[in-house]
C-alpha positions, 0 to 999 in steps of 0.5 A: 500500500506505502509504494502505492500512495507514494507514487499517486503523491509523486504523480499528482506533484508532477502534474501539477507542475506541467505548464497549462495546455494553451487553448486550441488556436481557431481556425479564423483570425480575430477580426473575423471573429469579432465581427460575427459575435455582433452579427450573430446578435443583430441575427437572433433579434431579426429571428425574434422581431414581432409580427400582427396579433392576428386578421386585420380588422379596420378601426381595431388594433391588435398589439404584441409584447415579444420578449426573448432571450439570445446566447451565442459563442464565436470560438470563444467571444459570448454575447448574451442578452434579452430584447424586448419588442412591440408591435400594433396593427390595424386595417385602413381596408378590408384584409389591407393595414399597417403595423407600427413596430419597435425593439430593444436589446442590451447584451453583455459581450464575455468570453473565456478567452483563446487564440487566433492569429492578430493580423495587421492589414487593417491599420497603417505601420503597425510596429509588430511583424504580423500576422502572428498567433496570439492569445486573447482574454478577457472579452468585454463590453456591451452590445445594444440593438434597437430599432422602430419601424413601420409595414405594410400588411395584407391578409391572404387567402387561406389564413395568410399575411403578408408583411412589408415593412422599413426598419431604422435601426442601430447597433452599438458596441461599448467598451469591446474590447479583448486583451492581447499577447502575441504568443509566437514569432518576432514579438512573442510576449508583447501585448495590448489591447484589440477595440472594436467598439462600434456604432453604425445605423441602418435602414432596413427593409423586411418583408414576411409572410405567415399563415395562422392554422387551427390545432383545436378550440384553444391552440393554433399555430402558424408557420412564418418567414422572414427576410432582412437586409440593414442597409448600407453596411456599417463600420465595425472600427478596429484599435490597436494598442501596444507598448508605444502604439495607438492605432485605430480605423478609420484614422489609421486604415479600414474598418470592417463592414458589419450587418448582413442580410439574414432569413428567418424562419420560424413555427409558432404555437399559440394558446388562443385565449390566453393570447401567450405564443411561444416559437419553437421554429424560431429555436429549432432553426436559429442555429442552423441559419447561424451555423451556414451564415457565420462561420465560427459560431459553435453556440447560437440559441434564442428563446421567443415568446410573445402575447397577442392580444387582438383588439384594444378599441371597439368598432366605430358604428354609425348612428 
């Protein structure tokens, strides 16, 4: 038993003092990355964005409460964070109307922290022979979101609608930021900090259509897509610090354009007289979309559920 217990003690001690095993380096450098971690989030609030309580009817409004919840990982960036959105509809015209809409969300920018390549095509006489392998810790910041828009609805045949709309929307990042140190090369051991805080503002066109179907007295569901495209790109700014350095976009070189186009699909279960709806399409599809459309997003998750309810006025009738 003694030789025993002394080679557990003598194999715990020389593990304990072996080096940390350095994080997987990614396959992508560090500003593709962390220009799909906010893209990713503007992804997720477009899955969410609200739709028309129900049917047009003139001189009624019906309005939504939409609240949802998003986490995504790129590598080893984490954006997490709610939205609350709204949404009131009326017909002007049997089976045609308008919907007036808006959204809002704050999400915290984290990470564990991890490699990728620090490449330095982006900025003018950057004083570090790059590209190099780096380690990046620490990620931080905010991002917000919102937005107030207007459409155009047409109910169809058969139970469906027909939504075409503008957004104006903004996206900030605050504080992005992520520690540095160049792990490789001719400045291993430097290190400083990589900014990518951020504001840019779009107008954005959608267009969606859902159907409404029956499941029983009580429950319905309806299937729904959505395409959104932010116009024009933004700018993602990137800065670079260093011992002796502060370089930064657009003084200094190019930023990256930021908001993509995306498609959103989804399949909502709503409890009718209650008005609560939950859509678990949009939960099922979301990291699929994210998956083809952001290279390097291993985690993409959001959460909607909504309350509808159909009418806030009486008809107007003629005396």
């Amino acid at each position: 038993m003694f030789p025993r217990n002394v080679w557990l003690c003598a194999s715990s001690l020389a593990l304990a003092t072996l080096p940390p095993i350095a994080a997987a380096q990614s396959e992508h450098d560090i500003h593709f990355l962390s220009e799909h971690a906010p893209e990713s989030g503007m992804d997720a609030h477009y899955q969410a964005l609200p739709w028309p309580a129900g049917p047009l009817e003139p001189r009624r409004w019906g309005q939504s409460v939409d609240f949802s919840t998003a986490h995504t990982t790129t590598d080893f960036i984490d954006l997490d964070g709610p939205m609350i959105a709204f949404s009131a509809a009326t017909g002007f015209a049997p089976g045609r109307g308008y919907e007036v809409l808006g959204f809002y969300s704050t999400m915290d920018i984290s990470g564990s922290g991890g490699g990728a390549d620090l490449t330095g095509d982006f900025l003018d006489d950057v004083p570090l022979d790059l590209p190099a392998p780096a380690d990046f810790t620490n990620p931080r910041g905010t991002f917000r979101h919102y937005g107030v828009g207007g459409a155009y609805v047409r109910d169809g045949a058969h139970s469906s609608q027909l939504v075409a709309g503008l957004l104006l929307e903004s996206i900030d990042g605050a504080g992005y930021e992520m520690d540095y140190t160049i792990a490789a090369g001719a400045d291993a051991g430097v290190s400083g900090v990589i900014d990518y805080s951020h504001h840019a503002t779009f107008v954005t066109p959608f267009v969606g259509w859902q159907w409404r179907g029956s499941l029983s007295r009580h429950w319905s569901w309806s299937p729904r897509f959505q395409f959104v495209y932010p116009l024009p790109p933004g700018d993602l700014d990137r800065r670079l610090t260093g011992p002796g350095f502060d370089l930064a976009t657009p003084e200094h070189g190019d930023p990256i354009p930021i908001g993509d186009p995306y498609f959103a699909a989804g399949l909502a279960l709503a409890h009718e007289p209650s008005g609560f709806e939950i859509d678990l399409g949009s939960t099922l599809f979301f990291p699929l979309a994210e998956h083809v459309s952001h290279a390097g997003v291993d985690e993409a998750v959001v959460l909607h559920v909504a309350w509808r309810r159909r009418s806030l006025a009486k008809p107007v009738t003629a005396e």
